[in-house]
C-alpha positions in Angstrom: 164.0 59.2 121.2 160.3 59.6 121.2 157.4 61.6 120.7 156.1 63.4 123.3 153.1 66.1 123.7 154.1 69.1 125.3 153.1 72.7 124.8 154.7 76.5 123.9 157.9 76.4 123.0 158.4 78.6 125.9 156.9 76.8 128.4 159.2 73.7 127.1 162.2 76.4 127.3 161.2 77.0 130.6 160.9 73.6 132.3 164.2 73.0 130.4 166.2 75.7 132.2 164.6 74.6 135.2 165.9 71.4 134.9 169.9 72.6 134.4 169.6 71.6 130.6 170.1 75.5 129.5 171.3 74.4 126.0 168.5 72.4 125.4 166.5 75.5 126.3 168.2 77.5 123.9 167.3 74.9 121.2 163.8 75.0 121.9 163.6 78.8 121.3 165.9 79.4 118.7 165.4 76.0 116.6 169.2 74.9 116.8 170.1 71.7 117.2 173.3 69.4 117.5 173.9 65.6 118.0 170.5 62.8 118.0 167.6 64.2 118.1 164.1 64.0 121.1 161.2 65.2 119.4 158.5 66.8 121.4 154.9 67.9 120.0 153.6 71.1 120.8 149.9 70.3 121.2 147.6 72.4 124.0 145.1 69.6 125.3 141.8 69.8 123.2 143.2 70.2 120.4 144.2 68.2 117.6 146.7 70.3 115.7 150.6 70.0 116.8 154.0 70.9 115.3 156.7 69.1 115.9 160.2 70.5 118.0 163.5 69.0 117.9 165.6 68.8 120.9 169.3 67.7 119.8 171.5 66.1 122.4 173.9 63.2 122.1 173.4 62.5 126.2 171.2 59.7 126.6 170.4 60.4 130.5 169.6 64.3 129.0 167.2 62.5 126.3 165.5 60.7 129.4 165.3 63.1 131.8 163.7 65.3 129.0 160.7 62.2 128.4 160.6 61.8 132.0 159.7 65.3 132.9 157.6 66.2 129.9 155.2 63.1 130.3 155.0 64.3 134.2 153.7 67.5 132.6 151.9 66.4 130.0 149.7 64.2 132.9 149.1 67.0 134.8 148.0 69.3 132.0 146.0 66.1 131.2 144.3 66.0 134.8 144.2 69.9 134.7 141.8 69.8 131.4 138.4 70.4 131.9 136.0 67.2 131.1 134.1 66.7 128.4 131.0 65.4 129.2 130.5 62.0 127.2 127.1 60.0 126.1 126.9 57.0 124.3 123.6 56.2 122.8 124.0 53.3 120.9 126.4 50.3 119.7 128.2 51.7 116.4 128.0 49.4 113.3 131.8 48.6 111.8 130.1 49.4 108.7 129.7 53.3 109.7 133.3 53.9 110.2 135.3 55.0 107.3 138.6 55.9 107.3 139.5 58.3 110.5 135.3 60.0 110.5 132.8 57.2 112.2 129.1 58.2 110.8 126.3 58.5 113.2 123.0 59.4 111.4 124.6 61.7 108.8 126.8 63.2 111.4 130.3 62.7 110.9 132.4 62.4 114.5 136.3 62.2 114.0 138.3 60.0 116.6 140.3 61.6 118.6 144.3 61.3 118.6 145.8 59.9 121.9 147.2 62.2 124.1 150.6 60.7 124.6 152.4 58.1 122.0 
């Protein structure tokens, strides 16, 4: 199992059903869960809060037809984001980073998470 950045539990209920995997669905609404565990995030692009969802299933091909398909989502929503324009002004001293904040003249700028692990 692995995680994985989706979206709405809904939408994740959704693309569930539509794959034939109605159980699963039901877990991702309701929060029930049986057998080894696939843990998607729930995390809209832009954003850097998410809350975990466990899908249960024992079925290894379910488990990775479930990474398979989200990460096909997850890509698209990815593509589908709007762009951040992005400026880099000037090489950043080691020094200036501290912990997850990097320092730039008083200004602190947290790093981004990645959008898939």
């Amino acid at each position: 199992s692995g995680r994985i950045f989706s979206w709405e539990p809904e939408r994740v209920a959704e693309m569930l059903v539509e794959m034939e995997l109605p159980h699963l669905a039901q877990n991702a609404v309701t929060g029930r869960v049986h057998g080894s565990s696939l843990l998607l995030i729930r995390q809209p692009v832009g954003t850097d809060e998410g809350t975990g969802l466990l899908l249960k299933t024992t079925d290894p091909k379910e488990q990775r037809d479930v990474v398979a398909k989200v990460k096909e989502l997850r890509a698209q929503e990815i593509a589908n984001a709007p762009k951040l324009p992005m400026h880099v002004a000037k090489k950043v001293d080691p020094s200036a980073v501290k912990g997850n904040t990097l320092n730039l003249d008083g200004t602190k700028v947290s790093r981004l998470p990645d959008a898939v692990c």
